[in-house]
C-alpha positions, 0 to 999 in steps of 0.5 A: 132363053130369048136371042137375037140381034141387038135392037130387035125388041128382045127387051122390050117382049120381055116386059110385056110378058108379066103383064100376059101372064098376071095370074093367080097361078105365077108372080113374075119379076123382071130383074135387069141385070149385068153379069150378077154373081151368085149371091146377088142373083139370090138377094133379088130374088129374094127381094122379089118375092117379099124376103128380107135378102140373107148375107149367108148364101146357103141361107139365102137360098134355103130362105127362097126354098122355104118361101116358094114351098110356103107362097104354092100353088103360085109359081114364082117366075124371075126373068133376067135380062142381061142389058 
């Protein structure tokens, strides 16, 4: 978790860090978000890594499970900034 007061660049770091960290080992998505719920957190993951988002969220989430276990050795790495 990354904290500070406003206007300190917090953002700004955080769009520079998949561009330091693009490997083989990690693929980092950048979502900017206010106060998703639940299920929307799950559809833009899943939307990130390549998956067509599930209306079920129990679904959805056994969809990222499975995706994750089959994409290893490559860490998915989802970055949320609250704007």
């Amino acid at each position: 978790m990354i904290y500070g007061s406003p206007r300190a660049g917090k953002t700004a770091s955080l769009h520079h860090l998949p561009e330091h960290r693009a490997d083989n080992r990690h693929r980092i998505s950048y979502i900017q978000f206010a106060m998703l719920n639940r299920n929307n957190v799950v559809r833009f993951i899943s939307e990130e890594l390549g998956l067509t988002p599930l209306r079920s969220l129990s679904a959805g989430f056994k969809q990222l499970q499975r995706q994750i276990k089959d994409i290893q050795p490559v860490n998915p790495v989802s970055i949320f900034d609250e704007v």
